[in-house]
N, CA, C and O atoms as CSV, one atom per row, in Angstrom:
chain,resi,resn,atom,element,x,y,z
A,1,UNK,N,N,-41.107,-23.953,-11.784
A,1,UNK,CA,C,-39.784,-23.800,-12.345
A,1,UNK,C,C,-39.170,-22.470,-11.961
A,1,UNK,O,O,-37.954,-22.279,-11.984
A,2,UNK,N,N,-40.077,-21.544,-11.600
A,2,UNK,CA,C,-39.500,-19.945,-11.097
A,2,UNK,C,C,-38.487,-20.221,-10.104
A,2,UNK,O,O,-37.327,-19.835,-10.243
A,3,UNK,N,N,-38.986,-21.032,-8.877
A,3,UNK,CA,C,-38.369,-20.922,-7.577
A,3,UNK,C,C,-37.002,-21.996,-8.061
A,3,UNK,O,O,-35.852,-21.854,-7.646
A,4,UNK,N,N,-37.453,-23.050,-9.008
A,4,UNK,CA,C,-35.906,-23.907,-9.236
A,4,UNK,C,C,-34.795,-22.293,-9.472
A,4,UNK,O,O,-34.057,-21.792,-8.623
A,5,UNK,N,N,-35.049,-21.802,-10.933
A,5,UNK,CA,C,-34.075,-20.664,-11.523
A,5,UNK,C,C,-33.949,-19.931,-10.338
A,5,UNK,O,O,-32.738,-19.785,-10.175
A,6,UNK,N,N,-34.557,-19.395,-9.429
A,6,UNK,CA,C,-34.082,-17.914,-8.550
A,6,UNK,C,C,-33.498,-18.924,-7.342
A,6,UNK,O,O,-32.844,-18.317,-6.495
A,7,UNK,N,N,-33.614,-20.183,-7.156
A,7,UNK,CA,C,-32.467,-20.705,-6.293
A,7,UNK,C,C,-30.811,-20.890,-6.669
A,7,UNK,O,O,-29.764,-20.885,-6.020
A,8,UNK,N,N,-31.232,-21.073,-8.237
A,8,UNK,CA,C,-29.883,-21.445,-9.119
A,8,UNK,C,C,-29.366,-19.898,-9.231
A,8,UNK,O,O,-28.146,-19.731,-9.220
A,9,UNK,N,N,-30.115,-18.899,-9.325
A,9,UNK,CA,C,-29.440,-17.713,-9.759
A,9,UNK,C,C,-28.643,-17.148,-8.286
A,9,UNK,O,O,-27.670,-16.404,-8.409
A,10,UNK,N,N,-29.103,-17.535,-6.976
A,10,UNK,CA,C,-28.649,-17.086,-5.578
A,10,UNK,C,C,-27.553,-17.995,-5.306
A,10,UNK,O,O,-26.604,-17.500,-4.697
A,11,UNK,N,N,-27.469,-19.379,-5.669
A,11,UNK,CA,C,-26.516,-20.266,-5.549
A,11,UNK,C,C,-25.482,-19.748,-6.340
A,11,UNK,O,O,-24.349,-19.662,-5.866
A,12,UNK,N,N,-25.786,-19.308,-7.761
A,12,UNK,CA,C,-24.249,-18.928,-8.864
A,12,UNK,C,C,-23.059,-17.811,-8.170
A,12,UNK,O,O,-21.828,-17.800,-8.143
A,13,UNK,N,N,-24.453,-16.642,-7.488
A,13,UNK,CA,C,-24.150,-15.451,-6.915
A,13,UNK,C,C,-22.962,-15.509,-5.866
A,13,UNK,O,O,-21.855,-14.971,-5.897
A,14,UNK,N,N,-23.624,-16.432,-4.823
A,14,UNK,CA,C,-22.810,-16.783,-3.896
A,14,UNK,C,C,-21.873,-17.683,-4.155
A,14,UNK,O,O,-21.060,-17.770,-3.234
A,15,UNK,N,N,-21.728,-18.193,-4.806
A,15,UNK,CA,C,-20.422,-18.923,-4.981
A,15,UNK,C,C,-19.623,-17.698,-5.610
A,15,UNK,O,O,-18.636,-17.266,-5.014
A,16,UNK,N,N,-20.024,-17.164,-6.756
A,16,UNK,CA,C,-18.888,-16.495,-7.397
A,16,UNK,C,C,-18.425,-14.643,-6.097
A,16,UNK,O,O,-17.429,-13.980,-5.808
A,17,UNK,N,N,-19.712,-14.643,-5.825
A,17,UNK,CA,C,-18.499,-13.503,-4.693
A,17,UNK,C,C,-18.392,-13.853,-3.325
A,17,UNK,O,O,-17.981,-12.999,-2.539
A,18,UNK,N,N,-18.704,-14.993,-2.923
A,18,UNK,CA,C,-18.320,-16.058,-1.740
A,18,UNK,C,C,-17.073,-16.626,-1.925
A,18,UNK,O,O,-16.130,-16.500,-1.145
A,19,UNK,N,N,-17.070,-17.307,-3.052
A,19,UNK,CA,C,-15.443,-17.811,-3.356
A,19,UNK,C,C,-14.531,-17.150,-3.987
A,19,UNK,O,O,-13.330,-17.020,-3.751
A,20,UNK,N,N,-15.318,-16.663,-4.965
A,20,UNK,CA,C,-14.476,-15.578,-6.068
A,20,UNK,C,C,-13.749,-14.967,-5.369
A,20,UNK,O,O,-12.552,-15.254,-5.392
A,21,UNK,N,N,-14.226,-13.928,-4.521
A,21,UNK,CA,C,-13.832,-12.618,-4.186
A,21,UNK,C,C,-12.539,-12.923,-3.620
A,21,UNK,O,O,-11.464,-12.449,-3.989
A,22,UNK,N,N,-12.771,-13.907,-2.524
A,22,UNK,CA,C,-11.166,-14.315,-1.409
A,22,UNK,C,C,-10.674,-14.899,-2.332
A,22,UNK,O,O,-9.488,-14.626,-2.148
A,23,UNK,N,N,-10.708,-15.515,-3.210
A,23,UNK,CA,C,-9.997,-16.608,-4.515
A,23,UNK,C,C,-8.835,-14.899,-5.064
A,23,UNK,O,O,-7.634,-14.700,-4.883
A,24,UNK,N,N,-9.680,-14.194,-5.596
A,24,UNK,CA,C,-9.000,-13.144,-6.319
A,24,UNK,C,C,-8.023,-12.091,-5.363
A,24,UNK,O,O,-7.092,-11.420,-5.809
A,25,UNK,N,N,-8.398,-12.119,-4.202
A,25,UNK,CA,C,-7.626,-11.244,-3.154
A,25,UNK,C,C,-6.312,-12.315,-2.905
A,25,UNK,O,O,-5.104,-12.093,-2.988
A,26,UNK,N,N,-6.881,-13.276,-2.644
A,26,UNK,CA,C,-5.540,-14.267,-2.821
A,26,UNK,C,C,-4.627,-14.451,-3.655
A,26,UNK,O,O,-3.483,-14.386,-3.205
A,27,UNK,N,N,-4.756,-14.672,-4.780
A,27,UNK,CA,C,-3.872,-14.709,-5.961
A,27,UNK,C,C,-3.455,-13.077,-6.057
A,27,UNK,O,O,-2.600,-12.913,-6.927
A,28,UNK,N,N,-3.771,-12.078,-5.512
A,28,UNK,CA,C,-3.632,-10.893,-5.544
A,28,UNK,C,C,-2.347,-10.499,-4.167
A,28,UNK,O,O,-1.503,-9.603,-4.127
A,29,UNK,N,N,-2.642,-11.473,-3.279
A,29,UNK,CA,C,-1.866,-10.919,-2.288
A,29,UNK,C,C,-0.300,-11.853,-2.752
A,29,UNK,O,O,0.852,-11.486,-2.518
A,30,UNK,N,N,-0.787,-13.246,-3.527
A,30,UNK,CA,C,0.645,-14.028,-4.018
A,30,UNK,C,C,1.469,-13.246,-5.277
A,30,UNK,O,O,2.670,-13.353,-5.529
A,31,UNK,N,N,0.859,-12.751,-5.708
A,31,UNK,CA,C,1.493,-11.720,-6.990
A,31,UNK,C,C,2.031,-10.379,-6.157
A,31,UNK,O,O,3.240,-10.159,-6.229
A,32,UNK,N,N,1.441,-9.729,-5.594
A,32,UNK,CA,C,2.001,-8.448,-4.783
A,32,UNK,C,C,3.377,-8.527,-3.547
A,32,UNK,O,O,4.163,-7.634,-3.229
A,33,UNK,N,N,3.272,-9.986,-3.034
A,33,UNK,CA,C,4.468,-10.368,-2.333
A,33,UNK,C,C,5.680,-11.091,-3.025
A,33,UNK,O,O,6.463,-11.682,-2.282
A,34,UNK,N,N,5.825,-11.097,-3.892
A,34,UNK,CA,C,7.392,-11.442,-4.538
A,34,UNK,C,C,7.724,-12.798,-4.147
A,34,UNK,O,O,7.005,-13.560,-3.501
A,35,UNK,N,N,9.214,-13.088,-4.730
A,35,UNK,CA,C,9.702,-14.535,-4.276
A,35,UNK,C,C,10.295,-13.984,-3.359
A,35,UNK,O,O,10.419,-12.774,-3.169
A,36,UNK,N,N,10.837,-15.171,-2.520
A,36,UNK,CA,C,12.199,-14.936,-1.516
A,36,UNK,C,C,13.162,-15.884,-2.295
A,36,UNK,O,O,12.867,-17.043,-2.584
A,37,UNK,N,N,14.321,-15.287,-2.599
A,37,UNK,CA,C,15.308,-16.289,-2.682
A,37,UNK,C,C,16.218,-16.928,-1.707
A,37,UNK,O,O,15.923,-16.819,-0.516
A,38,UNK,N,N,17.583,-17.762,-2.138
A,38,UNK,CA,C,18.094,-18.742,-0.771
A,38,UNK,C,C,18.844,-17.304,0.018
A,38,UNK,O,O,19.156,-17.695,1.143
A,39,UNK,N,N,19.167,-16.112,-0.107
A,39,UNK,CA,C,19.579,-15.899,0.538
A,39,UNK,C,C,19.058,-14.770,1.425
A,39,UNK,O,O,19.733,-13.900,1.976
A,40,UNK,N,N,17.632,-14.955,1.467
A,40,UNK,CA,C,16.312,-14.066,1.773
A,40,UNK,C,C,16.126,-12.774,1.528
A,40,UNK,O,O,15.482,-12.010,2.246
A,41,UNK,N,N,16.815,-12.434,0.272
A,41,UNK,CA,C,16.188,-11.291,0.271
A,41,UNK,C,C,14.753,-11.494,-0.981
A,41,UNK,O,O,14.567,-12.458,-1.724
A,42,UNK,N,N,14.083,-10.485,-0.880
A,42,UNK,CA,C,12.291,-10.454,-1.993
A,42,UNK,C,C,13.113,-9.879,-2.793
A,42,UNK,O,O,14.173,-9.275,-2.628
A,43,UNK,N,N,12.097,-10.314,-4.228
A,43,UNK,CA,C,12.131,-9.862,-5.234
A,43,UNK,C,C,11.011,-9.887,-5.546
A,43,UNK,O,O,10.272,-10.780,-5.130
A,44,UNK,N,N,10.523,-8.782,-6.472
A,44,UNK,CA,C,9.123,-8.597,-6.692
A,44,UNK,C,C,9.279,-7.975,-8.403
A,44,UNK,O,O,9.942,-6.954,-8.587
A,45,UNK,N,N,8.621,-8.681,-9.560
A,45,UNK,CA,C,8.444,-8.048,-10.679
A,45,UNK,C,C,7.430,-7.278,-10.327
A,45,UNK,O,O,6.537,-7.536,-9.520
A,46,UNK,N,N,7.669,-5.899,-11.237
A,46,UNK,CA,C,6.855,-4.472,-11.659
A,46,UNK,C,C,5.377,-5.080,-12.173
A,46,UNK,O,O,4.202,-4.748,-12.018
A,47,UNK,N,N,6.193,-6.308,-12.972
A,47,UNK,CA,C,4.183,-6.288,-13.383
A,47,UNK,C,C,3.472,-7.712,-12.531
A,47,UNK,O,O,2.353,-8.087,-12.883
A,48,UNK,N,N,4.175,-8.410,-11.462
A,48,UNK,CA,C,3.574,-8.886,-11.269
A,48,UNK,C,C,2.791,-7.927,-9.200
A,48,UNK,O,O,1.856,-8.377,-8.538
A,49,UNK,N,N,3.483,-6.911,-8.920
A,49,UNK,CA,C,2.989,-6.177,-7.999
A,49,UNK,C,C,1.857,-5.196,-9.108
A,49,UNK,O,O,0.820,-5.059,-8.458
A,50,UNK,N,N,1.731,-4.628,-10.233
A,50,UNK,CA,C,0.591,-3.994,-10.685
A,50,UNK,C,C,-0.693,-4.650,-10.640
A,50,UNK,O,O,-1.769,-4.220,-10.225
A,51,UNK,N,N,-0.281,-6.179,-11.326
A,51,UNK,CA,C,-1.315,-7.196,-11.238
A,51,UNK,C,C,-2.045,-7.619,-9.875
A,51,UNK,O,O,-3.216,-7.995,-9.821
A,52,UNK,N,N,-1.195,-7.504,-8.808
A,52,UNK,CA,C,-1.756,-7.546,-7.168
A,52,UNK,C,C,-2.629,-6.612,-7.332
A,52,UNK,O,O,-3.817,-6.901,-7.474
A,53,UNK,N,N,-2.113,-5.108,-7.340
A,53,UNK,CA,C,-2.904,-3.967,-7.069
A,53,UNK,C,C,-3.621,-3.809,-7.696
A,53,UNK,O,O,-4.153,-2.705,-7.579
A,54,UNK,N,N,-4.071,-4.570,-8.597
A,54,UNK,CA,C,-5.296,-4.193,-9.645
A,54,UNK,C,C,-6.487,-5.408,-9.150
A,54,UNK,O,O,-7.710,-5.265,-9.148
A,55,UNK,N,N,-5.694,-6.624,-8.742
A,55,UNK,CA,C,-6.829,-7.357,-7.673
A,55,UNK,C,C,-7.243,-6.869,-6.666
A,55,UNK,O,O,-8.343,-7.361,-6.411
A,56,UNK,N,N,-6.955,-6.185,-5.983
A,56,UNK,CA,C,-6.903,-5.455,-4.667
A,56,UNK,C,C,-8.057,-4.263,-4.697
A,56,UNK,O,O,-8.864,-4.021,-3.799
A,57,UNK,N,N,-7.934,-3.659,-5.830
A,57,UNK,CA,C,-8.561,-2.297,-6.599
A,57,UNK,C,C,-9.809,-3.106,-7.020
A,57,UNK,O,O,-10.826,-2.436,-7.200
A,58,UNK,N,N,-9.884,-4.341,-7.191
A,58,UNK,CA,C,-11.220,-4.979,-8.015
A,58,UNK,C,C,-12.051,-5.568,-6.991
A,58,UNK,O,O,-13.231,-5.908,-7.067
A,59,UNK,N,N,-11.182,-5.639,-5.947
A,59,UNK,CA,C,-12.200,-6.836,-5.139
A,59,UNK,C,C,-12.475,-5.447,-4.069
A,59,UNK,O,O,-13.525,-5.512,-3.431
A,60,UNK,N,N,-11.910,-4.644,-3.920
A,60,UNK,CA,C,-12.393,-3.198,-2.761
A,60,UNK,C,C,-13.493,-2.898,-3.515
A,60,UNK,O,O,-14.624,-2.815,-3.035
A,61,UNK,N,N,-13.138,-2.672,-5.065
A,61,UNK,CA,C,-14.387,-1.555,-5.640
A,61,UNK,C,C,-15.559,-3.210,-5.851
A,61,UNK,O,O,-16.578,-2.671,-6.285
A,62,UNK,N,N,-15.778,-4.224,-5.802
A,62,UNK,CA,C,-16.767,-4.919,-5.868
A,62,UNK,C,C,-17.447,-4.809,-4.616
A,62,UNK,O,O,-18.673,-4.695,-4.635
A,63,UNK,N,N,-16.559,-4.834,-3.054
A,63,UNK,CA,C,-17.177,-4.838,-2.014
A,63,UNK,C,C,-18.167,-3.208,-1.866
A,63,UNK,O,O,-19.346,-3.314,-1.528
A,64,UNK,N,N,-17.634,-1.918,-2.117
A,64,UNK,CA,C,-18.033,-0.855,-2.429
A,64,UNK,C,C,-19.300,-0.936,-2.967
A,64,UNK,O,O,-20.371,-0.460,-2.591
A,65,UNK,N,N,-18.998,-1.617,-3.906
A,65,UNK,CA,C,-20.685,-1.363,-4.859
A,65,UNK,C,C,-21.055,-2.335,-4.334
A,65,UNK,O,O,-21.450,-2.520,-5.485
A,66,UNK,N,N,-21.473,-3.539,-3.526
A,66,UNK,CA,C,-22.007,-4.416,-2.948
A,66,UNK,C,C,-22.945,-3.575,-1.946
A,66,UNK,O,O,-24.170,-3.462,-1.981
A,67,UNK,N,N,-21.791,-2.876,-0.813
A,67,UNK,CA,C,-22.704,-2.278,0.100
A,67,UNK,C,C,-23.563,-1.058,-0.289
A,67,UNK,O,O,-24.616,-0.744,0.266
A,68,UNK,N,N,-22.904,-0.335,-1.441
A,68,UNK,CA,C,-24.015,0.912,-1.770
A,68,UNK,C,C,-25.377,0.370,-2.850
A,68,UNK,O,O,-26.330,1.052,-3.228
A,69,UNK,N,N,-25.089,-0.984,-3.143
A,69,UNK,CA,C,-26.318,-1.705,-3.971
A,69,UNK,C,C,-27.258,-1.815,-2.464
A,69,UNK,O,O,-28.206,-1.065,-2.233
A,70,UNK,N,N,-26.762,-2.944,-1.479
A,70,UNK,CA,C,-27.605,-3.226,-0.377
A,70,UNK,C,C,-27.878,-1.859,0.260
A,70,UNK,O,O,-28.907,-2.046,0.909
A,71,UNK,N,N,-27.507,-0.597,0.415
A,71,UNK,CA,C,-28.033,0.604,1.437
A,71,UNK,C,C,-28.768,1.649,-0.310
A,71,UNK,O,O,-28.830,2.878,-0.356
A,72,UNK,N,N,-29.147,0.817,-1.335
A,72,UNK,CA,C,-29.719,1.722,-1.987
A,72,UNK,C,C,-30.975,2.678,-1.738
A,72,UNK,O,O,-31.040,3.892,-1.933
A,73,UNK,N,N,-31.775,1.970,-1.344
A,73,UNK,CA,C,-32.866,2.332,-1.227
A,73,UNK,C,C,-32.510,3.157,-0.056
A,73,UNK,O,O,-32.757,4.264,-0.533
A,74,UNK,N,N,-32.187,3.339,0.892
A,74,UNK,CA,C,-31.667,4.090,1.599
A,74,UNK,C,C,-31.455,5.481,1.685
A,74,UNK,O,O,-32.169,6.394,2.102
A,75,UNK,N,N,-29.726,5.431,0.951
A,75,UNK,CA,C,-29.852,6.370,0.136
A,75,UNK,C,C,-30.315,7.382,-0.738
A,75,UNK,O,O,-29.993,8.567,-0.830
A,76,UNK,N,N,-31.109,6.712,-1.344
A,76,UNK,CA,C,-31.751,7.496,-2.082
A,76,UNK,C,C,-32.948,8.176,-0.910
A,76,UNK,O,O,-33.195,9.381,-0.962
A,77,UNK,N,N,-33.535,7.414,-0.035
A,77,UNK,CA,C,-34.632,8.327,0.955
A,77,UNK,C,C,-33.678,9.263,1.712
A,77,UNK,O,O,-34.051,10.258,1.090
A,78,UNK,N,N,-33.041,9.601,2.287
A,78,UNK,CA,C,-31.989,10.625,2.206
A,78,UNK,C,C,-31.256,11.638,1.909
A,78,UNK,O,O,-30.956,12.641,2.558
A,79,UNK,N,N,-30.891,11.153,0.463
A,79,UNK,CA,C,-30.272,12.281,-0.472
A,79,UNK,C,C,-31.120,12.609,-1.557
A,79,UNK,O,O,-30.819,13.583,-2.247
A,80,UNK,N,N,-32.227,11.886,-1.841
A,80,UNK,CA,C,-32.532,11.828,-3.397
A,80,UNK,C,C,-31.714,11.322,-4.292
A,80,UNK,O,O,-32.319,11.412,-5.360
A,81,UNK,N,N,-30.718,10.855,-4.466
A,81,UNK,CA,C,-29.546,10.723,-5.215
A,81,UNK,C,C,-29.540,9.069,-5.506
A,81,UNK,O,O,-29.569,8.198,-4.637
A,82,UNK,N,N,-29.498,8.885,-6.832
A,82,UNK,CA,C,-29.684,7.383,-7.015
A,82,UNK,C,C,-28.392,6.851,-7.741
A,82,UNK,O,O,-28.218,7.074,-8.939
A,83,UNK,N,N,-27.622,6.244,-7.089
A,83,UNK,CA,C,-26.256,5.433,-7.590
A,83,UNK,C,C,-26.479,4.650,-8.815
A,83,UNK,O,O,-25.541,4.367,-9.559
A,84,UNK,N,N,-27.635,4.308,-9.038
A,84,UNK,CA,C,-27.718,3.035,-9.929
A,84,UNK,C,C,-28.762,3.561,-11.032
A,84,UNK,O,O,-29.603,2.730,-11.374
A,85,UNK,N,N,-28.796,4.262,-11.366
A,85,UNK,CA,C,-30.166,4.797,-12.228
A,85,UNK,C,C,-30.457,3.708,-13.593
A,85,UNK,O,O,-31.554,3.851,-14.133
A,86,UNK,N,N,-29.661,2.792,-14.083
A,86,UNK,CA,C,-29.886,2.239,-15.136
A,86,UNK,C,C,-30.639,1.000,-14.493
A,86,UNK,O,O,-31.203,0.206,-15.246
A,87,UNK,N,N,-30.657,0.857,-13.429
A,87,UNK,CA,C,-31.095,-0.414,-12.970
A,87,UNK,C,C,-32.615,-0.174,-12.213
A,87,UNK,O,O,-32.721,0.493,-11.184
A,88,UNK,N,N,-33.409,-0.626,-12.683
A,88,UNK,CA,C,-34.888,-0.438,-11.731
A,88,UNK,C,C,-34.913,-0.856,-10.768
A,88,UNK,O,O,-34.426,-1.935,-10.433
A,89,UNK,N,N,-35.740,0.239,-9.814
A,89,UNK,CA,C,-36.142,0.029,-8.234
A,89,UNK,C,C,-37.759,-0.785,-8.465
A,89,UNK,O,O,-38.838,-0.477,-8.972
A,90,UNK,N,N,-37.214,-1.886,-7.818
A,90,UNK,CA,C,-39.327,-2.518,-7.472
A,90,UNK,C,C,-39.844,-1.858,-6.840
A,90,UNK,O,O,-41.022,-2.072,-6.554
C-alpha cells in the first residue's frame, strides 16, 4: 500500500503545479489585459490588473522556491546556509 500512496501523492503534485501553475498564470494574464471595446480602445479595472499581478507574483515565487527546494542540498554544501530549516534533510 506504500508504493499505491507515494504514486497518488506524485500524481496530486503534478497535476496541481503541472496544471495549476499555467491554469493560474492564465487567468492572471486574462485579468491583467483588460477588455477591448467596439471602438478598440482597453480598459483595464485597478483591481482586476492587481489581481493579475498578484498571480504573476504567486506563480514566479512558487517557481523560485521549486528550484531552490530542488538545488537544496546543494546549497547548503556551498554556503552552509539552509533555506528550508523547518523541513528535514534525509
Amino acid at each position: 500500500m506504500t508504493y499505491l500512496e507515494s504514486i497518488f501523492k506524485v500524481l496530486v503534485v503534478g497535476l496541481v503545479l503541472g496544471a495549476g501553475l499555467p491554469a493560474l498564470f492564465a487567468t492572471g494574464l486574462l485579468a491583467f489585459s483588460g477588455t477591448e471595446s467596439a471602438d478598440g480602445t482597453a480598459t483595464v479595472r485597478p483591481a482586476r490588473r492587481y489581481l493579475g499581478i498578484a498571480l504573476f507574483v504567486f506563480v514566479g515565487w512558487a517557481i523560485v522556491t521549486a528550484v531552490l527546494w530542488i538545488t537544496r542540498a546543494t546549497i547548503i554544501h556551498h554556503t552552509g546556509i539552509d533555506l528550508f530549516p523547518f523541513m528535514p534533510r534525509k
